[in-house]
C-alpha positions in Angstrom: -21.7 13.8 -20.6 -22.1 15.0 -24.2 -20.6 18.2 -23.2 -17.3 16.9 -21.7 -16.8 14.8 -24.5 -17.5 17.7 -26.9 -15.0 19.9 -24.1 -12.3 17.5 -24.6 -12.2 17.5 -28.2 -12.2 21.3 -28.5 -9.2 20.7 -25.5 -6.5 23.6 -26.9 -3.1 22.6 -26.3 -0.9 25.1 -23.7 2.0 22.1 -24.3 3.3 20.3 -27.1 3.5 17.4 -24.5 0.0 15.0 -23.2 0.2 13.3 -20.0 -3.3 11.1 -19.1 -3.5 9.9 -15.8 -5.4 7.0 -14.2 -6.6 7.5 -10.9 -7.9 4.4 -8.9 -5.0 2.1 -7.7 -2.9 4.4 -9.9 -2.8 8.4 -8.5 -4.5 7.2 -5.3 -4.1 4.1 -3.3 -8.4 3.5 -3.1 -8.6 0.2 -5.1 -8.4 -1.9 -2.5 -10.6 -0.4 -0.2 -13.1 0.2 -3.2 -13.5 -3.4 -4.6 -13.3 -5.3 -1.1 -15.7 -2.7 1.1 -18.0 -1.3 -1.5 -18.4 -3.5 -4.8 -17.7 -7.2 -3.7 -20.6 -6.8 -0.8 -22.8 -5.4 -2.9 -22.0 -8.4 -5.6 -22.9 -10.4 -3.1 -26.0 -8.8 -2.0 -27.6 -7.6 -5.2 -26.8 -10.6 -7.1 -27.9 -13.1 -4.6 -24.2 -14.7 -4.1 -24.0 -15.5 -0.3 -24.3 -19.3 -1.4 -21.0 -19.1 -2.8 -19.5 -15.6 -1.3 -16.1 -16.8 -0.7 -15.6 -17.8 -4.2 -17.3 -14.8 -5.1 -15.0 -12.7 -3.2 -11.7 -14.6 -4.4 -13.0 -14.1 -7.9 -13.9 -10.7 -7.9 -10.5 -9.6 -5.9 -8.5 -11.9 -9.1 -10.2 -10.3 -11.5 -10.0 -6.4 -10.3 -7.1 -6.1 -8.1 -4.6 -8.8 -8.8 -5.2 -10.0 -12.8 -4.7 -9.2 -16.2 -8.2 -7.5 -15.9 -7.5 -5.2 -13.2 -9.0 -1.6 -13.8 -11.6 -2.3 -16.2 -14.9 -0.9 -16.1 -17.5 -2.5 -13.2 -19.7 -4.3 -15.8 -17.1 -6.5 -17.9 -15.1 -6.7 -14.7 -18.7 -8.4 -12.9 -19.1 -10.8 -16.1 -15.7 -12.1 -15.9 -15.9 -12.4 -12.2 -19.0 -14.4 -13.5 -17.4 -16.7 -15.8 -14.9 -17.7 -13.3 -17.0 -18.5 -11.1 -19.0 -20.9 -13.3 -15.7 -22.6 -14.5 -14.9 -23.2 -10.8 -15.0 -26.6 -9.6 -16.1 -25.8 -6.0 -18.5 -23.5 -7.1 -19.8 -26.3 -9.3 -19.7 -28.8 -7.0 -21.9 -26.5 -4.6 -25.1 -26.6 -7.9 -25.1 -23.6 -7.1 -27.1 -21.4 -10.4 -25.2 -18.7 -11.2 -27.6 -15.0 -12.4 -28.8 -15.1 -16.2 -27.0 -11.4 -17.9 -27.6 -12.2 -21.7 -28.9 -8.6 -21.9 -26.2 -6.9 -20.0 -23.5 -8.6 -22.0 -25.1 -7.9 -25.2 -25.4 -4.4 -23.7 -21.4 -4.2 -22.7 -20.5 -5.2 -26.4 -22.5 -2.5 -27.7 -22.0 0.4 -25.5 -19.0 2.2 -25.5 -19.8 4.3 -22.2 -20.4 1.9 -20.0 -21.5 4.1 -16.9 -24.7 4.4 -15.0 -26.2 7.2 -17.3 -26.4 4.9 -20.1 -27.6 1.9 -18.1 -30.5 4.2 -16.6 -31.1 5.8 -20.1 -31.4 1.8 -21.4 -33.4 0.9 -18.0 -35.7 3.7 -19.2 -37.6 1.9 -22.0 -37.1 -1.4 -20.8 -39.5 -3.2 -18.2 -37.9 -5.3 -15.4 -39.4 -7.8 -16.3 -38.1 -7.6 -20.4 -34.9 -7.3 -19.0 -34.4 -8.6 -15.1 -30.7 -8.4 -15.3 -29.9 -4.7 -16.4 -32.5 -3.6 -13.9 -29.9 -6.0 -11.4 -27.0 -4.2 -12.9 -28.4 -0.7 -12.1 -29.0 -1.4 -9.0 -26.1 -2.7 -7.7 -24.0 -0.3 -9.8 -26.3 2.9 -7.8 -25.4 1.0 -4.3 -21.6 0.2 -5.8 -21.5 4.6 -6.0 -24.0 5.2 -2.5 -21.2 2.8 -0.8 -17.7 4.4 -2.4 -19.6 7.9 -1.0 -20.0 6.4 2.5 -16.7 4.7 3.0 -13.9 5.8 0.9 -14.0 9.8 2.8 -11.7 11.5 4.4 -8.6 12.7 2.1 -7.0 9.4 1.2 -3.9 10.7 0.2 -1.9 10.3 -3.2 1.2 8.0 -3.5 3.9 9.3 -2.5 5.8 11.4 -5.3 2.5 11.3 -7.6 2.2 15.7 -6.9 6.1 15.6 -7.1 5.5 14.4 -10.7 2.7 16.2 -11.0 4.4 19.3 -10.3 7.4 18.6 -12.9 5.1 17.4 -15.3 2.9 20.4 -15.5 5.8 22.9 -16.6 5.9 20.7 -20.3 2.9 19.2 -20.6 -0.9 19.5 -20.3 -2.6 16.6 -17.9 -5.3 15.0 -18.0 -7.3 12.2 -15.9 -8.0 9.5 -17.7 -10.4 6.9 -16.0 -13.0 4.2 -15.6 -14.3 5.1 -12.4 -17.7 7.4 -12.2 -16.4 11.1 -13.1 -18.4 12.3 -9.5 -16.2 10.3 -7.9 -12.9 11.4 -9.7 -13.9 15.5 -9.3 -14.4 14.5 -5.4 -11.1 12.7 -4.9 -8.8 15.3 -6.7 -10.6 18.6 -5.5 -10.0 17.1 -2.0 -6.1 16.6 -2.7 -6.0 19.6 -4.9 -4.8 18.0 -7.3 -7.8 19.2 -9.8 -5.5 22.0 -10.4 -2.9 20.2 -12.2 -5.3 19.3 -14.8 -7.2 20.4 -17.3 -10.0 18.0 -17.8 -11.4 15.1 -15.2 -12.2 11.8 -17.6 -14.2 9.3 -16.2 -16.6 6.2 -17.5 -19.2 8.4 -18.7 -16.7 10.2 -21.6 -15.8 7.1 -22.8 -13.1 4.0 -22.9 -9.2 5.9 -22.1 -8.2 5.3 -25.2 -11.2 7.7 -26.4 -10.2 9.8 -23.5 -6.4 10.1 -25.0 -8.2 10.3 -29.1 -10.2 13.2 -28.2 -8.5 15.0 -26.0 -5.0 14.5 -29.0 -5.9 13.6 -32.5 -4.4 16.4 -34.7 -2.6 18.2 -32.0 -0.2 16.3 -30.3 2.7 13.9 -31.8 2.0 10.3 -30.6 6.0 10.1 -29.4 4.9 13.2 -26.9 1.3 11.6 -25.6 1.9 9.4 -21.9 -0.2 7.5 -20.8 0.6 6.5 -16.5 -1.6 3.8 -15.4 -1.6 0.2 -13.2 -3.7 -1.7 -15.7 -3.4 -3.6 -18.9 -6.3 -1.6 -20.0 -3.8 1.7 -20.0 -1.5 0.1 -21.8 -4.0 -0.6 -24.3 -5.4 2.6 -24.3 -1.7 4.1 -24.5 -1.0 1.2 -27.8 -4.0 2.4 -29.3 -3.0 6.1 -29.7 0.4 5.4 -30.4 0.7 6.4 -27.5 4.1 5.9 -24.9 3.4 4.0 -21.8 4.4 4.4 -18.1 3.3 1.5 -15.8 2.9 2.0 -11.7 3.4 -2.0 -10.8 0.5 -3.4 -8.5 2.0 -3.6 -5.2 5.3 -1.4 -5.9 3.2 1.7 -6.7 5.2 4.0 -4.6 8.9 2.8 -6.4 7.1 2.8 -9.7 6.4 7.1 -8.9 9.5 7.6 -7.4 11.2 6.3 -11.0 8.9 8.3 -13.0 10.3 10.9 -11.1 13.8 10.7 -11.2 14.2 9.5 -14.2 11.2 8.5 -16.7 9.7 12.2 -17.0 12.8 13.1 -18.3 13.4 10.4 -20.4 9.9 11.2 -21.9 10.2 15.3 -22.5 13.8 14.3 -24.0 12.9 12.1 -26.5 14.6 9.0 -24.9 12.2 7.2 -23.3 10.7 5.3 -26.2 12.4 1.6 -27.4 14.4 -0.2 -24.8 13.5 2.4 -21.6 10.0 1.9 -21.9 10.0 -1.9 -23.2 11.8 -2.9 -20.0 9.5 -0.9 -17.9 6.3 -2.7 -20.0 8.1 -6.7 -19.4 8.3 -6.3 -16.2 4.6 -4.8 -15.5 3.4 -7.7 -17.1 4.9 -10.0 -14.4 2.3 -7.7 -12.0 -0.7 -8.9 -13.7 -1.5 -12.9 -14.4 -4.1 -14.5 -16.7 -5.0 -17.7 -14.7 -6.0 -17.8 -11.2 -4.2 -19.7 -8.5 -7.7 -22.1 -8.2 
């Protein structure tokens, strides 16, 4: 994904205005049905879980779907689900010995594109047996991507009023995706929507974090009070904060009011020059309430 990268930061402006958009659970209504049909089975199954699978499944859907944590990338998102589960007292109760990932957690900390390519690269020119649980990782990650191919097919639709915005957005601003999810997946989803037209570059795990995403794709040629960032994670808004970036959250569970307001009124806000300071500090305090620390165990 060199190229992309190197694509992105010879990106051209046509705007003076940056929109990045995240796509899974933001753009497209596919989160649920990816984390509860495609990676929480194959948690299960390739990390040898069915001892403890309804734990496994509550902590997995806390931690990606209804948390602080929701929309990070697979791997840190699997650790935390890990961590939970060992500080769970029914899971503790049960003895039951959670997998060893010393060298994937060393290997999260030090990677900043955290996607299969770089996991196959490392896998590459180290044994199985040095390192048991990146060859684990890889696996399951490969079976996470077979089973997202297999099952989430067939158009799923946008939210409603995501190609409305799209559509006013495009005459002001360039657009961008800006994502965690596997950048095969991401071409797939918008080409079938036709929504690949809108914009001018497809980001996925393998370019980077989103915050790299927004750096390359803006340093030196946009202001930060004209770069948006839309996205239903804490991780956008993080990515947004750490471009300087202006924020526009779509609230877990409300996603189609959250669209219909960018619509009516926070584009405009944005391409007038009104939408930074109290607008968008309302809009960010009540997001928050979406998206807990502690779990309800």
């Amino acid at each position: 994904m060199t190229d992309a990268v190197e694509r992105l930061k010879a990106h051209t402006p046509n705007h003076e205005f940056l929109v990045a958009i995240d796509s899974d659970g933001c753009a497209f209504d596919t989160m649920e049905l990816k984390h509860k049909e495609c990676f929480i089975p194959n948690i299960i199954k390739y990390w040898d879980m069915q001892p403890v699978s309804k734990y496994t499944r509550a902590a997995a859907e806390f931690v990606n779907l209804y948390s602080k944590w929701r929309g990070i990338n697979r791997f840190p998102a699997l650790i935390k689900t890990m961590e939970l589960l060992a500080e769970w007292d029914a899971v503790q109760a049960r003895k039951f010995e959670l997998p060893e990932t010393p060298n994937l957690c060393r290997w999260i900390a030090e990677e900043t594109k955290l996607g299969n390519p770089a996991l196959e690269a490392w896998c590459a020119v180290h044994s199985a047996d040095e390192a048991p649980d990146m060859h684990r990782a890889l696996a399951w990650s490969l079976a996470v991507n077979d089973s997202v191919a297999d099952i989430v097919q067939g158009g799923l639709p946008p939210f409603p009023y995501v190609r409305e915005c799209l559509d006013a957005a495009q005459e002001k601003a360039d657009l961008m995706v800006c994502s965690q999810t596997p950048c095969e997946a991401l071409i797939r989803e918008w080409e079938e929507q036709g929504l690949d037209t809108y914009v001018f570059a497809v980001n996925g795990q393998e370019v980077g974090t989103k915050s790299e995403h927004i750096r390359f794709a803006a340093e030196g040629r946009y202001e930060n009070t004209k770069i948006l960032m839309i996205g239903d994670a804490s991780g956008d808004l993080k990515a947004a904060r750490a471009n300087d970036a202006l924020f526009f959250p779509i609230n877990p569970g409300e996603e189609e009011c959250s669209w219909q307001r960018l619509f009516e009124e926070g584009l405009d806000r944005f391409f007038s020059g009104t939408f930074a300071g109290d607008y968008e500090g309302g809009l960010i305090k009540e997001f928050e309430t979406f998206l807990p620390e502690t779990p309800s165990w």
